[in-house]
C-alpha positions as YAML, in Angstrom:
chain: A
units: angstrom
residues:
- id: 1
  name: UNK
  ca: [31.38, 42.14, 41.78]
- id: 2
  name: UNK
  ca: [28.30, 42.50, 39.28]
- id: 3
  name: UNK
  ca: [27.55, 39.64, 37.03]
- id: 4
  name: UNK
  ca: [26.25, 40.19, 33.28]
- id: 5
  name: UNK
  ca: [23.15, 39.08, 32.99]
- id: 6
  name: UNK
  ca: [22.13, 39.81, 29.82]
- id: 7
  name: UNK
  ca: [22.46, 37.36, 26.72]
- id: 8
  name: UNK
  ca: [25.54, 37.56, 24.88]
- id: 9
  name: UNK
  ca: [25.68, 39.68, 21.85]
- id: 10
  name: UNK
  ca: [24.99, 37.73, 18.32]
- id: 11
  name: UNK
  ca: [27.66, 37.95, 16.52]
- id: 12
  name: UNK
  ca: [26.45, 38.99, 12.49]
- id: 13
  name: UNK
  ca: [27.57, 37.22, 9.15]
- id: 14
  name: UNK
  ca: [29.11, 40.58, 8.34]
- id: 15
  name: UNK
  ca: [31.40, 40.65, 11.57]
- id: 16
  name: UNK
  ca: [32.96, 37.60, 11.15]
- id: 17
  name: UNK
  ca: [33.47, 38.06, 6.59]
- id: 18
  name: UNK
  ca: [37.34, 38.36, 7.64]
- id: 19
  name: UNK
  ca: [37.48, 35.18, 9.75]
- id: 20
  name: UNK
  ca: [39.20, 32.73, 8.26]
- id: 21
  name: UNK
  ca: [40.56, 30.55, 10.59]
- id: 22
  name: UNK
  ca: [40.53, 26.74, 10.69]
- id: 23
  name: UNK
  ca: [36.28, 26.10, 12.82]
- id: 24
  name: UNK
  ca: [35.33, 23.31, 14.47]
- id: 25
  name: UNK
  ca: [31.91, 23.75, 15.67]
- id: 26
  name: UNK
  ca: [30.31, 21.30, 18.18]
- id: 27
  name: UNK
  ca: [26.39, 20.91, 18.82]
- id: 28
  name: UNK
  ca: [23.77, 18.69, 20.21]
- id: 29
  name: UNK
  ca: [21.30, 16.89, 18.60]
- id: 30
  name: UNK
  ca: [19.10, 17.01, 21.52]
- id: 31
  name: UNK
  ca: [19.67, 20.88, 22.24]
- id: 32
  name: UNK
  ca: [16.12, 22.86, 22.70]
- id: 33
  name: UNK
  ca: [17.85, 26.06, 22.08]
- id: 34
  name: UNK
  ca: [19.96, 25.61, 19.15]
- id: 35
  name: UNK
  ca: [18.79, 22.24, 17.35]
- id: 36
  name: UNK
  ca: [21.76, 20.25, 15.43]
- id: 37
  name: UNK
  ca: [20.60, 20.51, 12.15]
- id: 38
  name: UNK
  ca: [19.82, 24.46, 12.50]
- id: 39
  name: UNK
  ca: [23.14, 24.81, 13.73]
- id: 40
  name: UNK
  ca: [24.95, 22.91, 11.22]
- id: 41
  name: UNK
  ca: [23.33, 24.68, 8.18]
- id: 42
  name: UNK
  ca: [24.39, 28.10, 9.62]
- id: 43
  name: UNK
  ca: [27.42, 27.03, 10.35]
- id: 44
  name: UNK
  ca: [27.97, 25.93, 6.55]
- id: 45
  name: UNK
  ca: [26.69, 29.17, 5.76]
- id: 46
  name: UNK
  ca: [28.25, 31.36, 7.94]
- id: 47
  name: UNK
  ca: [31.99, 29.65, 8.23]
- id: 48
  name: UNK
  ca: [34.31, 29.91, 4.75]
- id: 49
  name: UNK
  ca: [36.28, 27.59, 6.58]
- id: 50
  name: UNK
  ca: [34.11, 24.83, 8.26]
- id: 51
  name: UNK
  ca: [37.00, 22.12, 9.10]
- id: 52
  name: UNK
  ca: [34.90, 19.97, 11.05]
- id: 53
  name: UNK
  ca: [31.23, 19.41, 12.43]
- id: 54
  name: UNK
  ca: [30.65, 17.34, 15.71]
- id: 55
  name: UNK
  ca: [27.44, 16.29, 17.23]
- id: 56
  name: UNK
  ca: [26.86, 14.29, 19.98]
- id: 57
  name: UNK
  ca: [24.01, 12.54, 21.73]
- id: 58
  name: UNK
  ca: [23.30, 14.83, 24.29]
- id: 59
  name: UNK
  ca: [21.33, 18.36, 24.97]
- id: 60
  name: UNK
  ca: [22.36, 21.57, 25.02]
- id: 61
  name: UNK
  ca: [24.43, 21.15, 28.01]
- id: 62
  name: UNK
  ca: [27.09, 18.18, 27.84]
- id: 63
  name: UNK
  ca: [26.62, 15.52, 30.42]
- id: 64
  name: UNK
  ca: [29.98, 14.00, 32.54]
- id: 65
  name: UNK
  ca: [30.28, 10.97, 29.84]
- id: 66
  name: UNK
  ca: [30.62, 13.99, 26.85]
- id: 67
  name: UNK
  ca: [33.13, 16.30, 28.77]
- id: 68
  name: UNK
  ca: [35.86, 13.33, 27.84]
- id: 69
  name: UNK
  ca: [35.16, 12.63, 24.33]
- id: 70
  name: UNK
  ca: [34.18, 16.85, 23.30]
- id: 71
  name: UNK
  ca: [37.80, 17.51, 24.97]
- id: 72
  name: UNK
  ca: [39.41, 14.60, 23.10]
- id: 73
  name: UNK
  ca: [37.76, 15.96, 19.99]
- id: 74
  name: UNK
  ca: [38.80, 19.70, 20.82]
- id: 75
  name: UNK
  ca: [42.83, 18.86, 20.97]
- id: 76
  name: UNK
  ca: [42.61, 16.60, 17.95]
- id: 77
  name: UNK
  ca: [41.11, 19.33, 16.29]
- id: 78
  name: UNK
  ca: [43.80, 22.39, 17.79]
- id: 79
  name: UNK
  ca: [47.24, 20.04, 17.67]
- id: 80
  name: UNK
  ca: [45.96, 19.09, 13.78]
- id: 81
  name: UNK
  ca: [45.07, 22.64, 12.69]
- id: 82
  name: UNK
  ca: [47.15, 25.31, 14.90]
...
């Protein structure tokens, strides 16, 4: 088995001009690699449809006590849009 090891690809503003599906996009707003409020004004900018924005108190990787609440948050957000 070989593992990728490289950084996944960015995805471009121009690959995703035909997605228009319902986004929920979920960040940190103590994450070192992609800060909350950088995140959140790309996401305005990149997503025509921006449904919903969720931070939460944590860093870039969610602790036990966030694993709960981000699922929670994730189901709300598929049952009430798909």
């Amino acid at each position: 088995m070989k593992l990728e090891q490289d950084m996944p690809k960015l995805t471009t503003k121009e690959e995703l001009a035909h997605y228009h599906a319902p986004t929920m996009v979920i960040a940190g707003n103590k994450d070192v690699f992609f800060p909350d409020n950088s995140v959140k004004d790309a996401a305005r900018e990149i997503f025509s449809n921006l449904i919903k924005y969720k931070s939460y108190d944590m860093g870039h990787f969610p602790s036990e006590k966030y694993l709960l609440k981000i699922h929670q948050d994730i189901a709300e957000f598929l049952k009430e849009h798909y």
